[in-house]
C-alpha positions in Angstrom: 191.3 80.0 36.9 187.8 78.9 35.2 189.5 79.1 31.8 191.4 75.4 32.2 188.5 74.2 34.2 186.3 75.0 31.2 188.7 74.0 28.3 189.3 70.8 30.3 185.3 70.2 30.7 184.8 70.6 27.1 188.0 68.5 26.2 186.4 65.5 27.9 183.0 65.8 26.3 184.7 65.9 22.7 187.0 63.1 24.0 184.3 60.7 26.2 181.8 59.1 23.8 179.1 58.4 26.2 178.9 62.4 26.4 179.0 63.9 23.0 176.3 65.4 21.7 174.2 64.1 19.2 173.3 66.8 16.8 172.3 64.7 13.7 168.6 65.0 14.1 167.5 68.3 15.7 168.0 69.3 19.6 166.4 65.5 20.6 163.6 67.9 23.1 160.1 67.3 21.7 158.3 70.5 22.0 155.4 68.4 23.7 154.2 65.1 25.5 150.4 65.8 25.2 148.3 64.7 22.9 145.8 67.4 21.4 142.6 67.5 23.2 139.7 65.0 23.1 136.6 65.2 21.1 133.6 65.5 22.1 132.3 61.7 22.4 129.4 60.9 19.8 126.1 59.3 21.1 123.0 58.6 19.1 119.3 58.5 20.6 115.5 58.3 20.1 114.8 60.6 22.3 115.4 64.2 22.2 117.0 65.1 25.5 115.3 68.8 27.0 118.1 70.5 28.4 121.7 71.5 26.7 122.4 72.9 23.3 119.9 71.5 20.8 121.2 72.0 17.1 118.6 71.4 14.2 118.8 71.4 10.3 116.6 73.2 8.7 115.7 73.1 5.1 113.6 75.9 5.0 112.0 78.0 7.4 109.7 75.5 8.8 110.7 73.6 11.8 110.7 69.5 11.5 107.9 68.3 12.7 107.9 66.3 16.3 111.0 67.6 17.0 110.5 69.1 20.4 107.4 70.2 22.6 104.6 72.4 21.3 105.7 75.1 23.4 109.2 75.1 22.2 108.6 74.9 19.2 106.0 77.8 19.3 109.0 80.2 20.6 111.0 78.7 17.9 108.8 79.6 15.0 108.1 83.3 16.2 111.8 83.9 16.1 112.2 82.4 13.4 109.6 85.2 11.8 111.5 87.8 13.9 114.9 87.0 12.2 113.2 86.4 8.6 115.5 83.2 9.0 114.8 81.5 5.3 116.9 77.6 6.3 119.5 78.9 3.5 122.4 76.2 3.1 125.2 77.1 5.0 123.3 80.1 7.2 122.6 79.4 11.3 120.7 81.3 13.8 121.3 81.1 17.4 118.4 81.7 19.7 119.1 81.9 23.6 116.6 81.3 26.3 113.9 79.5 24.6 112.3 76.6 27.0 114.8 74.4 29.0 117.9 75.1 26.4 121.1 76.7 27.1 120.9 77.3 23.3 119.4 76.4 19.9 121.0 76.7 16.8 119.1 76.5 14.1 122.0 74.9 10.9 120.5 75.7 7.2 120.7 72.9 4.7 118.0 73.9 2.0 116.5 71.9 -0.3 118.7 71.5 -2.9 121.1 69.2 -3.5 122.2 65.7 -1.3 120.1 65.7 1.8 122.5 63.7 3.8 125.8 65.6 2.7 124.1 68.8 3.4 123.3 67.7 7.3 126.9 66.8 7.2 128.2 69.8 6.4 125.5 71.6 8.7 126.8 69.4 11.7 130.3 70.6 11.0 129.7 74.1 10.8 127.1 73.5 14.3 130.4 71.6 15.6 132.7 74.6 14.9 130.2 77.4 16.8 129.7 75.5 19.7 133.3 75.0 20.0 133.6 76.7 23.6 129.9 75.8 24.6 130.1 74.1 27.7 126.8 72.1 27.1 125.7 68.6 25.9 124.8 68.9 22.7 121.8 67.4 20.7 121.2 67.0 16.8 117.5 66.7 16.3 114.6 67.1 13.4 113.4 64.0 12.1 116.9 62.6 10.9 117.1 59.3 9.1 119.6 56.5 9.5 121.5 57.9 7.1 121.0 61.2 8.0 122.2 60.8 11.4 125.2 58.7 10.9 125.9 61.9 8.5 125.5 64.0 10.8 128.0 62.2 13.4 130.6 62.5 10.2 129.9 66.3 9.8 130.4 67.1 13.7 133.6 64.7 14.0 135.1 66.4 11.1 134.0 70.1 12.3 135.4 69.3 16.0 138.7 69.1 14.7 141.4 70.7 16.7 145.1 70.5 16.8 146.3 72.0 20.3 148.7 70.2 21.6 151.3 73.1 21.5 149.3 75.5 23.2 150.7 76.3 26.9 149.6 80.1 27.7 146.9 80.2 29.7 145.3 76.7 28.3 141.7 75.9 28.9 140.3 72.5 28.3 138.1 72.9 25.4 134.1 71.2 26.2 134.1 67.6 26.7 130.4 66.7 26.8 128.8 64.1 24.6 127.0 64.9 21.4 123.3 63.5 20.7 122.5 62.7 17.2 118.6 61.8 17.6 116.8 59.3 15.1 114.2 57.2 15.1 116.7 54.6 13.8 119.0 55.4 16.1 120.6 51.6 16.2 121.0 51.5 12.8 122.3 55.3 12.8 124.7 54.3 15.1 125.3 50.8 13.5 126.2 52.7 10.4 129.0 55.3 12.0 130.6 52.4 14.5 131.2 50.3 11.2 131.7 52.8 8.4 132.1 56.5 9.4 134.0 56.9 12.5 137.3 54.7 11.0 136.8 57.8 8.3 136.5 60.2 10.7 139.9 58.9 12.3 141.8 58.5 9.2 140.9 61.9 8.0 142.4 63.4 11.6 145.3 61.5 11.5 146.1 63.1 7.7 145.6 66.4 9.8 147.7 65.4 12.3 150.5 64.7 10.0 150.0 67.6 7.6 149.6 70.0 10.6 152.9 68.7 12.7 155.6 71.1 12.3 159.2 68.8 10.2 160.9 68.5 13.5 158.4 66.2 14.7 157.1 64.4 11.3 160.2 63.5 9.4 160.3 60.2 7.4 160.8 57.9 10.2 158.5 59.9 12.7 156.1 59.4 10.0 156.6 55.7 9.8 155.7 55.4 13.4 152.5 57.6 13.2 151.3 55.3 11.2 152.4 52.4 12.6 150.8 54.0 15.9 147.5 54.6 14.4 147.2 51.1 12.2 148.1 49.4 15.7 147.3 45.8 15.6 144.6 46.4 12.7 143.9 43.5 10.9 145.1 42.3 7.4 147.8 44.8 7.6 150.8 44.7 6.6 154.1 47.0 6.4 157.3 47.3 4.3 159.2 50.1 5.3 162.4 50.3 2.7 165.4 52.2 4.4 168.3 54.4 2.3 170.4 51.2 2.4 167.4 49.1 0.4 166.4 51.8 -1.8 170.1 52.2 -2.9 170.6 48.3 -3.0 167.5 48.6 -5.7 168.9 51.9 -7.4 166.7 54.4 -6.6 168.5 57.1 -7.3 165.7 59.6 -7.9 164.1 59.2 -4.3 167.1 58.9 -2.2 168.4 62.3 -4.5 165.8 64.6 -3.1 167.1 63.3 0.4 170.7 63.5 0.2 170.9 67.1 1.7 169.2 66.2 4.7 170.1 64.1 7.7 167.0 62.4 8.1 166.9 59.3 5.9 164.3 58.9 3.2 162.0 55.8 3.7 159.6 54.2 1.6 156.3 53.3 3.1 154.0 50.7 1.8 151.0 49.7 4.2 148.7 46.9 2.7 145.5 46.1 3.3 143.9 43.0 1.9 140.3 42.8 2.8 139.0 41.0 -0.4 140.9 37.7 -1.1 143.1 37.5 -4.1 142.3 40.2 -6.3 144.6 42.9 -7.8 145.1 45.7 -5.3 144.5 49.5 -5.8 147.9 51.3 -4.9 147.3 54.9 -3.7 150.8 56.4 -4.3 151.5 60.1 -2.4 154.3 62.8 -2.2 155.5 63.1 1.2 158.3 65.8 1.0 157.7 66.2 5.0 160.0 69.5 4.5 160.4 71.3 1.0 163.5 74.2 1.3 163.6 74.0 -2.4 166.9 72.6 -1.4 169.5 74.0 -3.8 167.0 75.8 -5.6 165.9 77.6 -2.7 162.2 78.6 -2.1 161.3 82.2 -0.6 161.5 83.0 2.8 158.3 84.1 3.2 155.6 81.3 3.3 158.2 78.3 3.7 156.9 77.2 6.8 153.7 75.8 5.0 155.9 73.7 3.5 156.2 71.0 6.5 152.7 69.8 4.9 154.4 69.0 1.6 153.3 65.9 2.5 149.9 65.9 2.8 149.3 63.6 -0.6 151.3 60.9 1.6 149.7 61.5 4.9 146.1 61.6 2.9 146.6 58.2 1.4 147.4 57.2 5.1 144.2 58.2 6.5 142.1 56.4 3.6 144.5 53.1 4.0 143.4 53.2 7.9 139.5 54.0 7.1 140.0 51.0 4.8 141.0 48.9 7.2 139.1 49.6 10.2 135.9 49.8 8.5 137.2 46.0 7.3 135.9 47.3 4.1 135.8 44.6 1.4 138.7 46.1 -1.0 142.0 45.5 -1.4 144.3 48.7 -1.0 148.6 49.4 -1.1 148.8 53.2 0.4 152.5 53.8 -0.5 154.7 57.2 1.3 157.4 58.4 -0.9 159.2 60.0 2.3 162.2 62.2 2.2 163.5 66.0 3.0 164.2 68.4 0.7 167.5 70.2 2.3 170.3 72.2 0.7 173.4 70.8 2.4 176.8 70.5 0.7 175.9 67.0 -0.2 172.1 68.3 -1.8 171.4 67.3 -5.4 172.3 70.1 -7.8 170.7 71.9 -10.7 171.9 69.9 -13.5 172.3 66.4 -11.8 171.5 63.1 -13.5 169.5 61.3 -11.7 168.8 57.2 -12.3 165.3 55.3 -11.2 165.5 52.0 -10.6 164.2 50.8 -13.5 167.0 52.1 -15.2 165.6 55.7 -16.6 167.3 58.8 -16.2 166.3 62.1 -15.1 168.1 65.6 -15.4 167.5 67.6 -12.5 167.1 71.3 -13.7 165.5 72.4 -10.5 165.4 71.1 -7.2 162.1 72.5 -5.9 160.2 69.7 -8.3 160.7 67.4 -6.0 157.7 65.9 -5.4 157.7 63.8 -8.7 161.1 62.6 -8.2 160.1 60.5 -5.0 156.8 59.4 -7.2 158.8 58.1 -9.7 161.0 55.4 -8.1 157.9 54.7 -5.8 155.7 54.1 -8.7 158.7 51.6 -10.0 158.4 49.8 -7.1 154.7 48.8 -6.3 154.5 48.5 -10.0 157.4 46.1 -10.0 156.9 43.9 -6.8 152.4 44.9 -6.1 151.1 44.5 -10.0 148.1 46.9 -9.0 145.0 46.6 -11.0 145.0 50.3 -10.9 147.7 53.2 -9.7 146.6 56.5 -8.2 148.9 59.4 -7.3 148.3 62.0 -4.7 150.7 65.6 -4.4 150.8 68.6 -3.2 152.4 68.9 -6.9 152.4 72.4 -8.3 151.3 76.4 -7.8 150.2 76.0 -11.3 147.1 73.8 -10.4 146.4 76.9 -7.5 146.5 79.1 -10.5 144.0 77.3 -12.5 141.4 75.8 -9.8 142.3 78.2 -6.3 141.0 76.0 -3.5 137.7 74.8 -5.3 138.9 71.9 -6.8 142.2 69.4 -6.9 143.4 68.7 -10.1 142.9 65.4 -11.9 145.0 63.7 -15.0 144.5 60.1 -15.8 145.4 58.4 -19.1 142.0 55.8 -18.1 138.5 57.2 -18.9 137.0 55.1 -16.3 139.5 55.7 -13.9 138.9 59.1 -14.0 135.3 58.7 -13.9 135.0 56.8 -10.4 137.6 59.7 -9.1 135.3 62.6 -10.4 132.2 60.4 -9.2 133.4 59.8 -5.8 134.6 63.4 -5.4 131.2 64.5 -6.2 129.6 61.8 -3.3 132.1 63.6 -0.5 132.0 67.2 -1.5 136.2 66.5 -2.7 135.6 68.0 -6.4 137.9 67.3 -8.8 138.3 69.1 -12.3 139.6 66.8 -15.2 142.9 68.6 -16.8 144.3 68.0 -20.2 147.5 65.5 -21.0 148.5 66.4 -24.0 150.7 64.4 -26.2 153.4 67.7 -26.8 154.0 67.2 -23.1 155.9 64.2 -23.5 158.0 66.3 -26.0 158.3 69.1 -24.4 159.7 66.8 -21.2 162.2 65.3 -22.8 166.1 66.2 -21.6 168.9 66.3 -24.1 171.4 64.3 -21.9 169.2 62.2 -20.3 165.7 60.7 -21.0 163.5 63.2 -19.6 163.9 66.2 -17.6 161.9 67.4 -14.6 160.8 70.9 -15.7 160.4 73.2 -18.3 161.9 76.0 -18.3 160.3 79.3 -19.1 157.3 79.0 -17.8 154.1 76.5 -20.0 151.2 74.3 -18.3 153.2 73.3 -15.4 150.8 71.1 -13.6 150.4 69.1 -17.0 153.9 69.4 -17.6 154.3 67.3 -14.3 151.3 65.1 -14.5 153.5 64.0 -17.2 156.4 63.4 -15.9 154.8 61.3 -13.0 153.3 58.8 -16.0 156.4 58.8 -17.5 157.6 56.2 -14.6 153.7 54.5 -15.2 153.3 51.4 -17.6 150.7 52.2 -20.7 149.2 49.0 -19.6 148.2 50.0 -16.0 145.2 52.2 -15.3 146.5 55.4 -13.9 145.5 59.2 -12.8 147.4 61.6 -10.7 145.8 64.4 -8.4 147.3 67.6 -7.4 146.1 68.6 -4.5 148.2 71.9 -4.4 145.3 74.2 -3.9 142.8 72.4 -1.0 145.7 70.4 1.0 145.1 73.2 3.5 142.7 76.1 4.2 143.1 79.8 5.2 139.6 80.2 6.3 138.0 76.8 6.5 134.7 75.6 5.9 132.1 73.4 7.0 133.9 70.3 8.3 137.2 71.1 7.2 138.3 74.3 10.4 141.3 76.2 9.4 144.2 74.5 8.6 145.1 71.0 7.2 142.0 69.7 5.1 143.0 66.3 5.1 141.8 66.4 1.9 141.0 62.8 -0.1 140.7 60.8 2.4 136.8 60.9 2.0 137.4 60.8 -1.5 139.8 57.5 -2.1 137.5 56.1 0.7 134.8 56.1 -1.5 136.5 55.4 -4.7 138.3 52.5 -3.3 134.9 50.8 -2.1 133.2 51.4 -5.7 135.4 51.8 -8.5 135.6 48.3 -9.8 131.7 48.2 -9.6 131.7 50.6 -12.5 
């Protein structure tokens, strides 16, 4: 008897519109409705508080003068002999029951090197071993203005946690306030309120993105993020351009890398105008928010990673919104080349002839080089339409680059000498090192396709992150200064470091902050 029943229940679901299922974009249940756990909230002071945690840089194995009470200090300095503790950059000592703290940790900077980017990175590293210390915490030791509002940088960066998945037997991480002490502490905290803690947001919402598994940031999930975080920013503005408009304007090459999907490819273009009329920089990024390899299928093993295939997209994102709510005087186009790599029945094919919408052709020999086949019609476009002063690409491009730099550096091309020399400058200023890599002119001949006017790889192996580098100025005017970074190799991080914890790095967002504010200076 419950076979009709059951044949008749399903009959009416097929027939009744208003109860078929909708399966053309994943099982419509988000796997959460949390957001991931607060920070802690970042305070600055003149005053060194005399209970809590109490962190303090140390450039040697002297303690800062007038940092705490006589006493204190006197315990501090004897086990300071006891450990042999030298102030090494990069090296910490924990002491435990010394005068009214719950715990000092004692962060090595040395003496070497930028004084304020080595208390950042000594913050971050205090921020990631007090991660479960239930105590106020203090930064202390005769910090300057901008020392301190370094300092606030490094701990924001190092407190960085993405947990808003985690159900088992979830604890609420610490949630009380962090100190940074200064004598200037009103300028200190003048300085992070109107610089550093808009680049502290914009470099978590590239980790956000990045870290997201694809059935939560897809192209137009991505659109929203970053509508969410821009919210009602001023002197922003967004173009979103559908499948419907990119096909209207021919571009065949980024709506090809989506076609085996069924969620739409979007182009993303978020302007900020905070200097008046002048030419705008346009920060261009690859975000493949899931690379299969489509047709040309990628290994099993390892593909998960490849939900942050868009990290050179979501980058650019968190530098647009620094930008912006820092009301930094530049003006900046951050421009998300968004689609899914799938292998479908309708998926682009080895051997497909693809058509930008300026009219150049592309032969497809592999699927899997995606990335600079979204660039390419989104470089057309804000060429076309923005007339940048200046065009910078971001990707997660090629294992080559991995190959050639591991995770030390990103990779940079750039057909502009001073171009190049504001990215390599900037890198330098934010601890984002880039290594200058060679265009050669055989590229372009080795890139060019027999039925079509150039191909997307090479077969048989050769310098394959130049090889693409290429191919992504290929759809670049001569006339326009350009450089490309691949960011294949520090996108994301196996074992983390200093204010970058495992995972997503977020990686050139400090870097194009910086740039972006100074380049045209140069």
């Amino acid at each position: 008897m419950r076979r009709p029943l059951i044949a008749l229940a399903l009959a009416t679901a097929i027939a009744s519109p208003a109860l078929a299922q909708n399966v053309s974009a994943g099982s419509g249940i988000a796997p959460a409705t949390v957001a991931n756990s607060a920070g802690r909230p970042i305070g600055f002071s003149g005053t060194v508080p005399a209970s809590g945690v109490l962190v303090i840089p140390m450039r040697d194995a002297s303690l800062p003068a007038n940092t705490i009470d006589p006493v204190t200090a006197q315990a501090i300095d004897t086990a300071i002999a006891a450990a042999k503790y030298e102030g090494k950059q990069g090296s910490m000592l924990s002491l435990r029951g010394i005068g009214g703290y719950a715990r000092i940790l004692l962060a090595g900077t040395g003496n070497e090197g930028d004084r304020a980017a080595n208390i950042r990175d000594a913050a971050g590293k205090a921020a990631q071993e007090l991660k479960e210390e239930a105590q106020p915490v203090a930064l202390a030791g005769g910090l300057t203005q901008n020392e301190a509002a370094a300092a606030a940088l490094g701990f924001a960066l190092g407190q960085y946690r993405f947990d808003r998945y985690k159900t088992v037997d979830k604890k609420a991480p610490p949630s009380q306030s962090v100190t940074v002490v200064s004598a200037d502490s009103a300028a200190a905290e003048a300085l992070w309120k109107s610089r550093y803690a808009a680049l502290a947001e914009g470099v978590a919402l590239a980790r956000d993105l990045a870290t997201e598994p694809a059935n939560v940031i897809y192209p137009e999930s991505f659109v929203d993020r970053v509508r969410a975080a821009m919210g009602t920013t001023a002197n922003v503005k967004f173009e979103v351009l559908d499948e419907a408009a990119m096909r209207k304007l021919d571009m065949g090459s980024l709506v090809g890398v989506g076609q085996g999907s069924r969620r739409p490819s979007r182009l993303l273009l978020v302007e900020y105008n905070g200097a008046g009329a002048q030419a705008p920089l346009a920060l261009v990024g690859k975000g493949i928010t899931f690379d299969s390899g489509g047709i040309s299928l990628k290994p099993g093993a390892g593909m998960w990673a490849m939900k942050a295939d868009m990290s050179g997209a979501a980058n650019i994102m968190g530098a647009v919104l620094s930008l912006a709510k820092s009301k930094a005087p530049v003006n900046v186009i951050g421009v998300a080349a968004l689609a899914e790599n799938m292998p479908d029945g309708n998926a682009s094919r080895p051997g497909d002839v693809v058509r930008t919408m300026s009219g150049k052709t592309i032969e497809i020999l592999n699927t899997d080089a995606e990335g600079r086949l979204v660039l390419a019609d989104a470089n057309e476009y804000v060429l076309a339409t923005r007339k940048p002063a200046a065009l910078i690409n971001m990707a997660t491009l090629t294992g080559a680059i991995v190959g050639a730099l591991s995770d030390e550096y990103a990779g940079l091309f750039s057909r502009d000498e001073k171009l190049a020399a504001s990215l390599s400058k900037a890198g330098s200023a934010t601890g984002e090192e880039l290594w200058r890599m060679p265009l050669h002119k055989n590229y372009v001949e080795d890139m060019k396709s027999e039925i079509a006017d150039i191909k997307n790889v090479v077969e048989g192996g050769g310098p394959g992150a130049g090889l693409g580098a290429t191919f992504i100025g290929f759809f670049v005017n001569k006339e326009t200064p350009w450089a490309h970074l691949d960011i294949a190799g520090v996108n994301w991080s196996d074992k983390g470091g200093p204010v970058n914890p495992k995972g997503a790095s977020g990686w050139g967002v400090r870097l194009l902050d910086e740039m972006a504010r100074t380049w045209r200076a140069e």
